[in-house]
C-alpha positions as CSV (number, residue, x, y, z in Angstrom):
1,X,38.2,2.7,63.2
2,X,37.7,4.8,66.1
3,X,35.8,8.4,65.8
4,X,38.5,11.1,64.8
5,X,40.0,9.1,62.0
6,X,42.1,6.5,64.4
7,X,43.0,3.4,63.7
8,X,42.4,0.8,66.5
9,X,45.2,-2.1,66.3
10,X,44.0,-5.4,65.2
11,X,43.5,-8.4,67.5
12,X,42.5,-12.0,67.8
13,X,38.7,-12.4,66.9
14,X,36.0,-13.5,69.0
15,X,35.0,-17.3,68.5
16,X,32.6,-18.3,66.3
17,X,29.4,-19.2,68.8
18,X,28.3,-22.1,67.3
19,X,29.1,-24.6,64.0
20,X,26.1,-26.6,62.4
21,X,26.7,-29.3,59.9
22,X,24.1,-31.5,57.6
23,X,24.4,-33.7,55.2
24,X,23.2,-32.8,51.7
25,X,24.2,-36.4,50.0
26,X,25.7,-39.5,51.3
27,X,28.9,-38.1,50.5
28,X,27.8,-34.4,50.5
29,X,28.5,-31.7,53.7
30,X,27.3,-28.8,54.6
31,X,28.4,-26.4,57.6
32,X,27.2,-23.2,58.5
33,X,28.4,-21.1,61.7
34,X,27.1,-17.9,63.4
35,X,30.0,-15.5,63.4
36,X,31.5,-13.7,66.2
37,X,30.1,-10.0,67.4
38,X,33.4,-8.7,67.5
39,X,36.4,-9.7,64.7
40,X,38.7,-6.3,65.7
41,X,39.5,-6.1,62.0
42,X,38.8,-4.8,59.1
43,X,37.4,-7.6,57.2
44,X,35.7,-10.5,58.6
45,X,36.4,-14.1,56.1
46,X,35.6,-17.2,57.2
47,X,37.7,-20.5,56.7
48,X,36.8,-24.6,57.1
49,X,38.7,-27.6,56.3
50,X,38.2,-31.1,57.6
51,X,40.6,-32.2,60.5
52,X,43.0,-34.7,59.1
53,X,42.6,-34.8,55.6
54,X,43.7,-32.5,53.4
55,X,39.7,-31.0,52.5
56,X,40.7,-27.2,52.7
57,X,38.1,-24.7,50.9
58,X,39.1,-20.8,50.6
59,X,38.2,-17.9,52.4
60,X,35.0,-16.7,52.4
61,X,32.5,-13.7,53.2
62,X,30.0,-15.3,54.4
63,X,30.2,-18.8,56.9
64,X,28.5,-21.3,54.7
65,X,30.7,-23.9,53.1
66,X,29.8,-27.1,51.3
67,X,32.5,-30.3,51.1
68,X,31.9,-32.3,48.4
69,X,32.9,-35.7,47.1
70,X,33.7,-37.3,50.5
71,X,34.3,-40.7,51.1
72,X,31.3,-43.0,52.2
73,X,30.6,-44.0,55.6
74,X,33.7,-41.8,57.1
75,X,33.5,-39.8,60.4
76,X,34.6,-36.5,59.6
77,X,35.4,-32.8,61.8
78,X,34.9,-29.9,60.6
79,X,36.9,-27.0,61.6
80,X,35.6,-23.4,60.9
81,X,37.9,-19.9,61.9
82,X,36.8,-16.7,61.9
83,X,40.3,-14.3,60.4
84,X,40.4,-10.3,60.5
85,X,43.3,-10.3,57.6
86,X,45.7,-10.6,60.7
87,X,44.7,-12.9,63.4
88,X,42.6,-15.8,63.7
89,X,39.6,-17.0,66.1
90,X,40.1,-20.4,68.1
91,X,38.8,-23.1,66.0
92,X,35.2,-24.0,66.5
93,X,34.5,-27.6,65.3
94,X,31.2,-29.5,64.3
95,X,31.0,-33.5,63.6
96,X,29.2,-35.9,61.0
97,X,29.3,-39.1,59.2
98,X,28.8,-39.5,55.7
99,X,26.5,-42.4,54.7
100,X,26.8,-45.2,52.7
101,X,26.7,-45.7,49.1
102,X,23.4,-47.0,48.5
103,X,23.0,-46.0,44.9
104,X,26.4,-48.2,43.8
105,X,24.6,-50.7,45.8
106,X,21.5,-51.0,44.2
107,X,23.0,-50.9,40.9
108,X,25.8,-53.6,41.6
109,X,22.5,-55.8,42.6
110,X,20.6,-55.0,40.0
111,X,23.5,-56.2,37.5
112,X,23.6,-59.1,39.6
113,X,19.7,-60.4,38.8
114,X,20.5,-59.8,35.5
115,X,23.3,-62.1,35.4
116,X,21.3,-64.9,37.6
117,X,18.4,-64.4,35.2
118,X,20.2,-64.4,32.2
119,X,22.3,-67.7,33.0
120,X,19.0,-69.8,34.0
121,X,17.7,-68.7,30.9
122,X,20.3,-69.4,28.8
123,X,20.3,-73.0,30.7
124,X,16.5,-73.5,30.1
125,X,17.0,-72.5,26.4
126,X,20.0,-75.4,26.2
127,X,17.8,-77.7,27.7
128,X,15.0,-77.7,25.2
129,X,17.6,-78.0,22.5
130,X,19.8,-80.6,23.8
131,X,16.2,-82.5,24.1
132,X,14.8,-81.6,20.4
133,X,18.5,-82.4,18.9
134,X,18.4,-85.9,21.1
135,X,15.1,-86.7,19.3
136,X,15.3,-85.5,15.7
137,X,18.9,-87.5,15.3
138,X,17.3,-90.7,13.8
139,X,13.6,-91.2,12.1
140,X,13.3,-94.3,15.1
141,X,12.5,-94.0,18.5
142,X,15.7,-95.2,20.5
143,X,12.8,-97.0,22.7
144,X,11.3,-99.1,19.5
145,X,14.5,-100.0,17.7
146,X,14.5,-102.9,16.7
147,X,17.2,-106.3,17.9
148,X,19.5,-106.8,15.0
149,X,19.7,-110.8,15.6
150,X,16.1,-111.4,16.5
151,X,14.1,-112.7,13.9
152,X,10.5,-111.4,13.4
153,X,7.5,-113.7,11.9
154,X,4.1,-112.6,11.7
155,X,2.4,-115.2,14.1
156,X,0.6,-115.3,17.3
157,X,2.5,-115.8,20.6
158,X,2.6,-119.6,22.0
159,X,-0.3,-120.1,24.3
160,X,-2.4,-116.9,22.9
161,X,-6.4,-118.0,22.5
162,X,-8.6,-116.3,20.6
163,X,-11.7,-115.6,23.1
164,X,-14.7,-116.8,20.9
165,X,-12.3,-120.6,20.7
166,X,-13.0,-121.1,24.4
């Protein structure tokens, strides 16, 4: 509005001087801009989306926007707009990479020791009874059994002395 009640006609806004993004998460952004000084509107709403996918959060007041649930270890552009309810700003863009899912990570590895630990015990445990079953089968010794066509006397061995006869 002019002074004297006149309407001044709405053009294209100023572009946004400058985009900053972070990361929040590994999988988590965060861009905030600095508006323009002039919009030549009525209302001044904000609006970001991600460059080639189709990310696309609603107006807003105020130039903060967070994306959430990203995919890991992706490149990504973010595009943010200034709009006066009739034209838009040029597109002012800021890049980032998420990061890789480390928490999946440690957890898939985690399950993994488990299941190395768990096997070699379980082997360990078969062992020892594969051993106690092996010897509790018989009452004899497999090592002291006895030749079934050998025939046993109670008498000294040929050519045994007795130490006191010499």
């Amino acid at each position: 509005m002019v002074s004297g009640g006149e309407m001044r006609a709405a053009g294209k806004p100023d572009n946004i001087t400058s985009v900053s993004v972070s990361l929040l998460e590994n999988n988590v952004i965060r861009a905030t801009c600095e508006g323009p000084k002039n919009v030549f509107g009525r209302k001044r709403r904000y609006r970001a989306y991600l460059r080639n996918t189709d990310v696309k959060l609603p107006l807003n007041d105020n130039c903060d926007f967070e994306f959430r649930d990203l995919s890991y270890s992706t490149s990504y552009t973010v595009v943010v707009i200034v709009f006066n309810e009739a034209f838009e700003s040029n597109p002012t863009t800021g890049q980032i990479s998420t990061k890789y899912n480390d928490k999946a990570l440690i957890g898939f590895l985690c399950f993994l020791i488990i299941i190395i630990v768990s096997v070699g015990l379980f082997m360990v445990i078969y062992k020892f009874y594969v051993r106690r079953n092996r010897k509790s089968r018989s009452g004899v010794n497999d090592d002291m059994m006895l030749e079934a066509n050998a025939i046993y006397m109670n008498a000294r061995p040929p050519g045994w002395r007795h130490k006191a006869a010499r």
